[in-house]
C-alpha positions in Angstrom: -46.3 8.0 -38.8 -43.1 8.0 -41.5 -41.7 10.8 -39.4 -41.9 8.9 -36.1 -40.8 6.3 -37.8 -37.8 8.1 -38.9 -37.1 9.4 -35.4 -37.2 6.1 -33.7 -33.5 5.4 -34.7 -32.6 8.3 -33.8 -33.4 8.3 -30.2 -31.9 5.2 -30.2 -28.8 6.0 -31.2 -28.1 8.4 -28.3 -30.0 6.7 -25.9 -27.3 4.8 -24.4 -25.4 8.1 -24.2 -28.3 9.5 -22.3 -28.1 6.9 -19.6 -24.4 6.6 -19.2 -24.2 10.8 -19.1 -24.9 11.0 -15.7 -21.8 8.4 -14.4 -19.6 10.3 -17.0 -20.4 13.7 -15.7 -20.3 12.3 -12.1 -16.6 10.6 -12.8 -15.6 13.6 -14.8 -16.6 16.6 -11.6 -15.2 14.2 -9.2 -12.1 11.9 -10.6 -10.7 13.7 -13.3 -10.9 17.2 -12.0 -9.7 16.7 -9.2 -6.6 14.6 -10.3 -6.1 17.8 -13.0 -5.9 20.2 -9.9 -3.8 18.3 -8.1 -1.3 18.2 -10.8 -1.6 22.2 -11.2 -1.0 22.7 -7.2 1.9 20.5 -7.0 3.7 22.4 -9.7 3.6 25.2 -6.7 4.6 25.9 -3.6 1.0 25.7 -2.5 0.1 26.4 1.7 -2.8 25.1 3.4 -5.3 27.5 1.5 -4.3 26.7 -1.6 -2.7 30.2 -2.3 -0.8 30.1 -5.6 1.6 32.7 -5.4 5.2 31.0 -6.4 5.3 28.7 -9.0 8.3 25.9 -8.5 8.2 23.6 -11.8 9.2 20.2 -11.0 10.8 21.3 -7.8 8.4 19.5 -5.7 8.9 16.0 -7.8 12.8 16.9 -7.3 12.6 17.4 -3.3 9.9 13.8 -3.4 12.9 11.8 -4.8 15.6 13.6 -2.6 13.3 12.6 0.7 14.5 10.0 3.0 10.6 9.6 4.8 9.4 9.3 1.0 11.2 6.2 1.4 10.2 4.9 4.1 6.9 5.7 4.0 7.3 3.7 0.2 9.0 1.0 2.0 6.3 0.7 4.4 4.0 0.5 1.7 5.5 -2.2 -0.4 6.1 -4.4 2.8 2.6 -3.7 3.8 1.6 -5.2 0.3 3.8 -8.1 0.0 2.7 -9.5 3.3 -1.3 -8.3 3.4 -2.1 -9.4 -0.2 -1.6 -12.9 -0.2 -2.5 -13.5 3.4 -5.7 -12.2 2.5 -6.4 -14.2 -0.4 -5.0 -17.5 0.7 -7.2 -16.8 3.8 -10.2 -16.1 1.7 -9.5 -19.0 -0.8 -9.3 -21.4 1.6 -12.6 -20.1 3.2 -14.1 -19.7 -0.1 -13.9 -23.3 -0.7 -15.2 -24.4 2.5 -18.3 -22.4 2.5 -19.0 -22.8 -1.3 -22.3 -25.1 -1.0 -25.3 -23.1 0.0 -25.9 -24.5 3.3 -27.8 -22.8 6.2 -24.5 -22.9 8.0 -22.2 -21.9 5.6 -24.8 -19.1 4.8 -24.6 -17.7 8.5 -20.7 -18.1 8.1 -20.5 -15.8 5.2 -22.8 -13.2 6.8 -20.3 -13.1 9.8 -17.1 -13.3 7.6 -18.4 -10.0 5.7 -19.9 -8.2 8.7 -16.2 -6.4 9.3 -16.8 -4.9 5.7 -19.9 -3.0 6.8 -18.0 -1.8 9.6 -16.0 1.7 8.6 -11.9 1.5 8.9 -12.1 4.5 11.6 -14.3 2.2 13.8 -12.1 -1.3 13.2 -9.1 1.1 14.2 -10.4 2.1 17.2 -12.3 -1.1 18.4 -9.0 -3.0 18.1 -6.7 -0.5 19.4 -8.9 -0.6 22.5 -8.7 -4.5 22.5 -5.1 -4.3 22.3 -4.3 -1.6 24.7 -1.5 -2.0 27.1 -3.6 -1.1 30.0 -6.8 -1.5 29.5 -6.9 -3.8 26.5 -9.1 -7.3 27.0 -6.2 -9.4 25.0 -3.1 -8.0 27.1 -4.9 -8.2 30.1 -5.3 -12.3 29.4 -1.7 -12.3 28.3 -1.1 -10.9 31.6 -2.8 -13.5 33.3 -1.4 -16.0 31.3 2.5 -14.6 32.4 3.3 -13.4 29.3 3.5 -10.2 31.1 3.2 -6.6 29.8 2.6 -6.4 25.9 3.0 -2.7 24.0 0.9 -3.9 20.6 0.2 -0.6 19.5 3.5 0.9 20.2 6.4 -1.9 19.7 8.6 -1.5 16.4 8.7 -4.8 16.0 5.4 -5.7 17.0 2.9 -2.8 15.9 3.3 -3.2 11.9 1.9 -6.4 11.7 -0.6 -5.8 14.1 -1.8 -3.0 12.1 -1.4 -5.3 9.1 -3.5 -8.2 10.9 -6.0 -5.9 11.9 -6.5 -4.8 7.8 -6.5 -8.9 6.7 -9.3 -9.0 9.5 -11.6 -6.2 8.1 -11.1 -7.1 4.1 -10.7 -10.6 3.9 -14.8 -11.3 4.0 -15.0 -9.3 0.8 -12.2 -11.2 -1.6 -14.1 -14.6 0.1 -17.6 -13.8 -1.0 -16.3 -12.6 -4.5 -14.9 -16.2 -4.8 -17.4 -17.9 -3.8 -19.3 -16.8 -6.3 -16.9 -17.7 -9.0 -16.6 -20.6 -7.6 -19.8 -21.5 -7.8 -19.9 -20.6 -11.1 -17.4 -23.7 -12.0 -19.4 -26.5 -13.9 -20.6 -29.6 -11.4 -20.0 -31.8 -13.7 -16.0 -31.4 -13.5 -15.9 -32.7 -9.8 -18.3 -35.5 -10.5 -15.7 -36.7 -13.0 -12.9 -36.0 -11.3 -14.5 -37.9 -8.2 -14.8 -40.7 -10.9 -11.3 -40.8 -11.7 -10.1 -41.1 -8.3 -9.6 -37.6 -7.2 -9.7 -36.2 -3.3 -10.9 -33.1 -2.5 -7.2 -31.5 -2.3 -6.5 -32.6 -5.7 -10.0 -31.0 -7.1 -9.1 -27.7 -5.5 -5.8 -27.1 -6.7 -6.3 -28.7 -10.6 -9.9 -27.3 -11.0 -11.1 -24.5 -8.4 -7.8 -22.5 -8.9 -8.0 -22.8 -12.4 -12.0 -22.2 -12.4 -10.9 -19.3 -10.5 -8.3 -17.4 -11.9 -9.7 -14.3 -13.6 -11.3 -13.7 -10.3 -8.1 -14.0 -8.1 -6.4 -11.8 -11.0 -9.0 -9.2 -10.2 -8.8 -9.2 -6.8 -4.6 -9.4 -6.9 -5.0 -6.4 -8.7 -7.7 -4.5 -6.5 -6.2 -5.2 -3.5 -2.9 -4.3 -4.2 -4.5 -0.8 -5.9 -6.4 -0.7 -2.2 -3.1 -1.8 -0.3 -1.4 1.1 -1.4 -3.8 3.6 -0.3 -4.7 2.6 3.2 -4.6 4.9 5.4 -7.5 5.4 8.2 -7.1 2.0 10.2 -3.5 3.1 10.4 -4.1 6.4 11.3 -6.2 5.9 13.8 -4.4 3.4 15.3 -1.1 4.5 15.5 -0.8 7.9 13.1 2.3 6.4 11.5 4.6 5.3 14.3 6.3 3.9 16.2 9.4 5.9 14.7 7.6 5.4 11.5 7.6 2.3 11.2 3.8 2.1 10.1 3.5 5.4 8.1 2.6 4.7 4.6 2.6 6.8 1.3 -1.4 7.8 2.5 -0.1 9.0 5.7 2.5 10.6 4.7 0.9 13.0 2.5 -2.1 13.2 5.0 1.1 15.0 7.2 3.0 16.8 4.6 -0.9 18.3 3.2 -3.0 18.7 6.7 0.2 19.1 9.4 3.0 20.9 7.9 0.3 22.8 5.4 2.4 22.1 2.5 0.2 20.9 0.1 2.0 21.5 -3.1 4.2 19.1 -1.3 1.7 16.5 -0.6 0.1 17.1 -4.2 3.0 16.1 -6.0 3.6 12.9 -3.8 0.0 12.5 -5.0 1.2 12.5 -8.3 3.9 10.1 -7.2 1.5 7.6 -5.8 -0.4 7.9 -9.0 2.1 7.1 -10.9 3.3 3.6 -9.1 -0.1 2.6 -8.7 -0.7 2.9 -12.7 2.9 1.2 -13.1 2.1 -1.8 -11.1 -1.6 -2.1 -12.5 0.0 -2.2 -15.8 2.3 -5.2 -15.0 -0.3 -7.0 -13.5 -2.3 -6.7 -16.0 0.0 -7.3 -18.5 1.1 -10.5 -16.5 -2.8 -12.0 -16.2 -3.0 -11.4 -20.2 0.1 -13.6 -20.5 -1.4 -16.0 -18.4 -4.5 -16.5 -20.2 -3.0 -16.9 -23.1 -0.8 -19.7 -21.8 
């Protein structure tokens, strides 16, 4: 009995351990390995089987920072990002606060606002690309009608970029909107029934006590979504593969082509690194800056 006793801490001392094991091992074999090995191959001049053969040092980081379609393909991104994450989330705020009481009809509007999520990116790609075809495409074909005449969507530089970035508002936006409605049901009744009180509309109650109700959540998804912004890749390459004249190819795409087209994936590993690097620089400030705010 005194020795069971004795074991009893013991066991639960590790147990935790024993639970969480699995996730570490399973975060271990597929994140951190990985990221190791793509650090070793981009330190060589690596082909498409992975042959090891001449080692380069930094060369590769050295020819990623002497690329002009690094560039672009950056300057893509970070226009892609400044104009997709707050679209988003001042789409999904506004939503989130219409559809925040637990009505039958707000319920069925939520369900159809997140049904894009369920759909993959590879199938969103090519159901709007369809819809948007020049030829055969149900929306040109009513622009047609309507005189408008012949639209290229999926193939006009000055078009195609934010069609692509319309089509990525479309698929996310049902995510970041539940995820606020639920903080925003978390925000105490009793603030709104004084606020009524006091004199206050609805507009005023959003912005002095949803927004603020709301704000680690919209820091977390300002955060996520940027992370996820600068990683897309299969609605545009599906859609459009990075053109017209690269004018929709982003970091993702980029080193889908320098890794799987040209076979150089020493090449495409270091711009891995690359893109590993900005996204943990950018996390950082934005992190940084939500600490700062909280503290004001």
């Amino acid at each position: 009995m005194q020795r069971a006793q004795k074991r009893r801490p013991l066991s639960g001392r590790y147990a935790p351990y024993l639970f969480i094991a699995p996730v570490i091992l399973l975060l271990f074999l597929f994140n951190i390995v990985p990221l190791i090995i793509c650090f070793v191959i981009s330190l060589y001049d690596a082909d498409i089987a992975f042959n090891l053969n001449k080692f380069v040092g930094l060369g590769n980081f050295r020819e990623v920072f002497g690329d002009s379609r690094f560039y672009n393909s950056l300057s893509v991104t970070l226009k892609w990002t400044v104009i997709e994450v707050p679209i988003q989330l001042i789409i999904a705020l506004i939503l989130a606060g219409l559809l925040t009481r637990n009505t039958v009809m707000n319920k069925i509007f939520r369900a159809i606002y997140f049904m894009p999520i369920i759909c993959s990116a590879t199938a969103t790609g090519i159901m709007w690309k369809l819809i948007l075809h020049s030829n055969v495409g149900y929306v040109t074909y009513l622009l047609r009608v309507a005189g408008f005449g012949k639209i290229n969507f999926m193939n006009a530089a000055g078009i195609t970029f934010y069609v692509i970035v319309f089509m990525s508002v479309w698929k996310t936006f049902g995510i970041s909107t539940t995820i606020l409605i639920g903080a925003m049901q978390n925000i105490s009744r009793s603030l709104y029934e004084a606020a009524e009180i006091d004199g206050c509309g609805k507009f005023k109650q959003f912005f002095h006590i949803t927004i603020p109700g709301v704000k680690p959540t919209l820091w977390f998804l300002i955060m996520t979504r940027i992370i996820g912004s600068f990683q897309v890749f299969d609605i545009v390459y599906t859609t459009t593969g990075g053109g017209p004249s690269l004018t929709t190819e982003t970091l993702v795409t980029y080193i889908y082509t320098r890794g799987f087209e040209v076979f150089r994936m020493g090449y495409a590993s270091a711009l891995s690194v690359v893109l590993l690097g900005l996204i943990l620089i950018i996390t950082v400030i934005t992190y940084g800056a939500m600490l700062r705010d909280e503290k004001d």
